[in-house]
N, C-alpha and C positions, 0 to 999 in steps of 0.2 A: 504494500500500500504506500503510496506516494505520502509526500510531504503537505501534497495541497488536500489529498481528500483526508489527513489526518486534522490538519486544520478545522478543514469542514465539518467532519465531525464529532469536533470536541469544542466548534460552536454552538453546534446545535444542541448538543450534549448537558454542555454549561446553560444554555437558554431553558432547554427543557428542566433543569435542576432549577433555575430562578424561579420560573412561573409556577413550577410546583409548589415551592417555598410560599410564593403570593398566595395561590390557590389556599395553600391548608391555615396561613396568615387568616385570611378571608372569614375564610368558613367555621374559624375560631370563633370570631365576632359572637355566632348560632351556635356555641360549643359542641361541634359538629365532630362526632369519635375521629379520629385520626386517620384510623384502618377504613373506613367508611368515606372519609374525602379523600383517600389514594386511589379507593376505586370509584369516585367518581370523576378524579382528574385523567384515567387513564380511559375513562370512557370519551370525556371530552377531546384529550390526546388523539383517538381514532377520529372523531370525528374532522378536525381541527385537518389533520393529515391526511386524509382519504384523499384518491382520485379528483380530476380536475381543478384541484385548488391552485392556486400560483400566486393571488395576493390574498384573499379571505383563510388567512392561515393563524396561526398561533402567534408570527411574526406580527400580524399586525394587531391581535389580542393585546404584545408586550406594549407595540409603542401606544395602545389605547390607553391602555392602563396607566402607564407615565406620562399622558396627557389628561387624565383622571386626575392623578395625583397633583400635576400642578395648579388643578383645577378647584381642586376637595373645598378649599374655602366657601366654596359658589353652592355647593348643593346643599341640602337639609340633612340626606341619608345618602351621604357619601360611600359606602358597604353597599348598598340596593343598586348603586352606580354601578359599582363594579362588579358586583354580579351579575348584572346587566350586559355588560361588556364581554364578560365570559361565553355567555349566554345566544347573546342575540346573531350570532353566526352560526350555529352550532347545525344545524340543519342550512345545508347551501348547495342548491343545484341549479346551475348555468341556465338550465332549460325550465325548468320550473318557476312559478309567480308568488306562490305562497310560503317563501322559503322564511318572512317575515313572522306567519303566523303558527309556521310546523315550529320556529323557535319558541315563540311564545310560549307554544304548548306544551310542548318539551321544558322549558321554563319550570314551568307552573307545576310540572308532576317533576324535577329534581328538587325543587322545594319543597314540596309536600313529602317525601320521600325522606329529606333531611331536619323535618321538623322548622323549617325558615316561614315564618309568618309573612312573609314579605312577598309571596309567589306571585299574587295577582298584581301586585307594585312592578314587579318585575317585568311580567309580563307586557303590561302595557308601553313600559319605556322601551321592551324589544319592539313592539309595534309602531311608537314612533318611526324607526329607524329605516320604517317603508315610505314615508312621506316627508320625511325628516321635516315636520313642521312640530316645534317645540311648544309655541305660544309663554306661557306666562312663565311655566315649569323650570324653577332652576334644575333641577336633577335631569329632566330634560336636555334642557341646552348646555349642561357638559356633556353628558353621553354623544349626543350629536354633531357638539363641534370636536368632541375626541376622534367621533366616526367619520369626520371631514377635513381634519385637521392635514391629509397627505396632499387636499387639494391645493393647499397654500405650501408646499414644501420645495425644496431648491429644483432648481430643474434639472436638473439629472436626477433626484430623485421621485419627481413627478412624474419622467419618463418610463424610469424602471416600472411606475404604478401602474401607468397607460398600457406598457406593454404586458404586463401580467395579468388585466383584465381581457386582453385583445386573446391571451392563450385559453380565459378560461371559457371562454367565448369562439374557440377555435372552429365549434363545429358549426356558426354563422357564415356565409358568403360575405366574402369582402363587400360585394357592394351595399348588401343589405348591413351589413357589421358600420359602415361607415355613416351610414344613414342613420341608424338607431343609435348608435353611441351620440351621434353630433344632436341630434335631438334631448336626450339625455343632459348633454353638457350645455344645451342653450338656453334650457328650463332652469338651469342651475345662473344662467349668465341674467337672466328676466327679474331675477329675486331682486330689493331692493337689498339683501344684504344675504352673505351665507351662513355668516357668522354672529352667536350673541356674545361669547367673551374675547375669543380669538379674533377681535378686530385688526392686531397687527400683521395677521393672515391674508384679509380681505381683499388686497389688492395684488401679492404675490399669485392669489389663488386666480383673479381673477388673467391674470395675465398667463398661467399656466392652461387654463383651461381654452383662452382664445387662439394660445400658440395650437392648440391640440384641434381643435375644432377647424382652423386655415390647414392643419397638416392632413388631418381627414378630407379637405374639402379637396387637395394634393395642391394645395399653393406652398 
């Protein structure tokens, strides 16, 4: 085994050891047995890692959650946040529409499960995350500029994002793939704002998503 894929992984290796660490942190809050949140973080693990993923991965769980964190001031039930976040990808198929709501559901019965009063709070925050319309909700509008937060990021890192959705979306016609992303991203351009706290976002984001939408268009 080479040097590079020893690197590789013993990042993923190290990342998977963090998030675990967050996970049973988390689930502490609900005095959640130990042996009881390893097998639900390894359920979530399969999930996280299955087939077709290339950005709705555990990668982007980590930097949710350190966008959570620098956020925690802003919410009521900072813990419901982030379980949230765990959560609301957890069921994800390219091809399917209700991937917002099999989350939710799924939600709501590892709650109930774990004795977490909080399933239907949960629940509903994962369903924002289909309209990503927050309204008043602080707990809300962290979750959702955590979940938007890659839109405002350098571009080269914007790019990597653009083409990771473009894989998981592989089995789309380009021309159709081009059409329906640039509609996507133009509904996101129509908002008077995309952001409620992350305003220092709001303009890098808007400039990443127009470069994306001229590039689709092939200018």
């Amino acid at each position: 085994m080479n040097d590079r894929v020893n690197t590789t992984l013993n990042g993923d290796s190290s990342m998977n050891d963090l998030l675990r660490r967050k996970w049973h942190d988390l689930l502490g809050a609900w005095a959640v047995m130990p042996s009881l949140a390893d097998e639900m973080f390894e359920d979530i693990h399969q999930h996280y890692t299955g087939p077709g993923r290339f950005y709705h991965t555990l990668d982007h769980i980590g930097a949710m959650l350190e966008t959570v964190e620098c956020l925690g001031s802003h919410a009521r039930n900072l813990n419901t946040v982030k379980l949230a976040v765990w959560l609301h990808d957890v069921i994800y198929d390219s091809k399917a529409s209700d991937n917002e709501a099999r989350s939710a559901e799924c939600a709501e019965k590892l709650c109930e499960r774990l004795d977490i009063p909080e399933g239907k709070v949960v629940a509903a925050l994962i369903l924002k995350t289909n309209t990503h319309e927050a309204g008043d909700d602080p707990d809300a509008q962290v979750l959702l500029d955590a979940d938007l937060a890659i839109l405002g990021a350098s571009k080269s890192a914007y790019r990597a994002y653009a083409e990771q959705i473009r894989q998981e979306y592989a089995w789309v016609p380009e021309p159709d793939y081009r059409k329906g992303r640039r509609q996507v991203l133009e509904r996101f351009l129509a908002r008077p704002r995309t952001f409620h706290l992350l305003a220092h976002l709001e303009e890098p984001a808007r400039r990443n998503i127009t470069a994306e939408i001229a590039q689709l268009c092939g200018a």
